[in-house]
N, C-alpha and C positions, 0 to 999 in steps of 0.2 A: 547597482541593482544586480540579483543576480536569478539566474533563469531555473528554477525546481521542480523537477517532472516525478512526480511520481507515479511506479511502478507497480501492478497489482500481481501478484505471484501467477504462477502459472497454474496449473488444476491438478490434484491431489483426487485420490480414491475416494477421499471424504467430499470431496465438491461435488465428484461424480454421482453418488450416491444420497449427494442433499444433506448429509451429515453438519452438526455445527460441529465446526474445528476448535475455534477460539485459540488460547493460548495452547493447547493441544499441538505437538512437534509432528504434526507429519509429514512426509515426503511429497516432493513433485512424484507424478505418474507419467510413462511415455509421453501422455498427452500434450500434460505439461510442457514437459522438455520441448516438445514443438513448438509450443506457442512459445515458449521464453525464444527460440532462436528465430523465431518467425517475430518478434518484438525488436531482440538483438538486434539480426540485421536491418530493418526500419531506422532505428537509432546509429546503427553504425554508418546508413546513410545521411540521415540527417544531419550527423555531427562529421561527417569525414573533412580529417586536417586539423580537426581537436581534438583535446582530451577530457574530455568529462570525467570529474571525481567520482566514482560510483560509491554507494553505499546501501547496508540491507538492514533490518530487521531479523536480528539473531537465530530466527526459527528456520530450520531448514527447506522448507519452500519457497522463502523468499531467497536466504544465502543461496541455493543453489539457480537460483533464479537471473540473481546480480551477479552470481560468480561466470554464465553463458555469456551474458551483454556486456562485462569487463571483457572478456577474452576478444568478443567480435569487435571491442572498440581499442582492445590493444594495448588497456589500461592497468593498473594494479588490482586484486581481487578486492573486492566491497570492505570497506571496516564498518564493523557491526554498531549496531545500536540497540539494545533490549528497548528503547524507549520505543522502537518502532514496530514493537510488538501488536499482533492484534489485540483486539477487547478480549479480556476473559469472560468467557458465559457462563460462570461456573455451572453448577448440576446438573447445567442444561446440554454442554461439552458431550458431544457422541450422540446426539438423538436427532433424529431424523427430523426431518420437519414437521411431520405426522404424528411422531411421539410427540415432541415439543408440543402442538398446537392441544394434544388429548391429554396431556398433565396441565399445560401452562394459561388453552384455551383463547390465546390471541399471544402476539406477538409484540409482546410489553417485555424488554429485556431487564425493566428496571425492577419487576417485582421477583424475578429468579434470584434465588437464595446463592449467595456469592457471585454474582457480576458482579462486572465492572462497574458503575452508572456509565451514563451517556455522558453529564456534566464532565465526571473526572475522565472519558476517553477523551473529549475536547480539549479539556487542559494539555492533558499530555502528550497530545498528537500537533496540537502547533508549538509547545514549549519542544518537541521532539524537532521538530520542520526547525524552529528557528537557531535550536544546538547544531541540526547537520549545516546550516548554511554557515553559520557562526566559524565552526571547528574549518570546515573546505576553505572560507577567507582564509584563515590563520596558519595552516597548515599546508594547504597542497595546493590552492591554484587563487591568481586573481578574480577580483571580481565578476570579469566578465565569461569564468569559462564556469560550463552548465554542472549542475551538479542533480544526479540521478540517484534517487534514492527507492529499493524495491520496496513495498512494505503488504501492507494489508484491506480489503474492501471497508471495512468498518471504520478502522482508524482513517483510509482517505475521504473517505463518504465526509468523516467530522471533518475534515481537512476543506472541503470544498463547500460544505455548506459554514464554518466562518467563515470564507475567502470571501463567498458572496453575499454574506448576510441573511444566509438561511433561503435565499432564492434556488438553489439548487444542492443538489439533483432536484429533478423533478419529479412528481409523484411516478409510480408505475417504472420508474427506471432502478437498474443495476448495474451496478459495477464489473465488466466482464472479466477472467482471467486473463491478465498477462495486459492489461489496458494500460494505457499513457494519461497521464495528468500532468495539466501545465502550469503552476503557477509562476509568478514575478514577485520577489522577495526585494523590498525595498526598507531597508535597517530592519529591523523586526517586523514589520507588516507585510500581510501577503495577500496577493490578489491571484484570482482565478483568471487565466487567460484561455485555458480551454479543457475542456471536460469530457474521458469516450465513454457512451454508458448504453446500455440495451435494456427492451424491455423484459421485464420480472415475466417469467414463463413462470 
């Protein structure tokens, strides 16, 4: 079995501002950079006298995210995964929440003209979960050392609601920046062992 925490990036100008990012490259913000080393070091005590595999999600909020909490745990910098990319929103990508809801008029991502579906963020985000566990066996560590991987609110959200069977999150909650997710990866299956979420302001 092996232990899989995932990582929600840290805050970006566009989080700040309520903006959808989606597959959109943008940057961590000061902000950010705090909360990733205020994550780091959390992790770096949790795991001190191991090494956790780290690994990101190719978009520079997240690399730079895994690239702080490799450094504070002493490890190699993240190997990327585009599979750990967030949902693309298409048309919807740059608008505000307010825009969004006065074009879109409720908050159905599936009828925006090039998203992702939600179906295929599912597939991709546990076939992504069980490539990085896969690849960490095989390559850099036995089974029993943890393997961290930064990625995205959307993509984890799908990540936690099949862990549990659609029991969580629960309604009214969000995925905060720079939050911990715990699952337990047993051969290809993955269970949710703990979840940090806040409520939706």
């Amino acid at each position: 079995m092996t232990t899989l925490l995932l990582v929600r990036h840290g805050e970006t100008d566009w989080n700040a501002a309520r903006r959808i990012q989606g597959s959109t490259d943008i940057p961590l913000n000061d902000t950010g950079r705090e909360q990733a080393r205020a994550t780091a070091a959390s992790l770096a005590a949790q795991f001190a006298g191991q090494s956790p595999v780290v690994v990101s999600s190719d978009l520079a909020r997240a690399r730079e995210t895994a690239e702080i909490i490799a450094e504070a745990l002493g490890v190699p910098g993240p190997h990327l995964y585009p599979q750990l990319r967030e949902r693309s929103y298409g048309v919807a990508e740059g608008m505000t929440d307010e825009e969004y809801l006065e074009k879109f008029g409720a908050f159905d991502r599936e009828n925006v003209p090039e998203a992702e579906t939600t179906p295929h963020l599912r597939a991709r985000a546990v076939s992504a979960a069980r490539r990085v566990v896969r690849d960490a066996r095989r390559h850099h560590a036995p089974q029993d050392v943890p393997v961290i991987a930064v990625a995205h609110g959307a993509l984890i959200g799908q990540l936690i609601r099949h862990a549990s069977g659609d029991t969580l999150p629960l309604a009214g909650e969000r995925l905060a920046n720079a939050s911990t997710h715990t699952f337990l990866v047993e051969r290809d299956r993955l269970g949710v062992l703990s979840y940090a979420a806040v409520p939706i302001d």
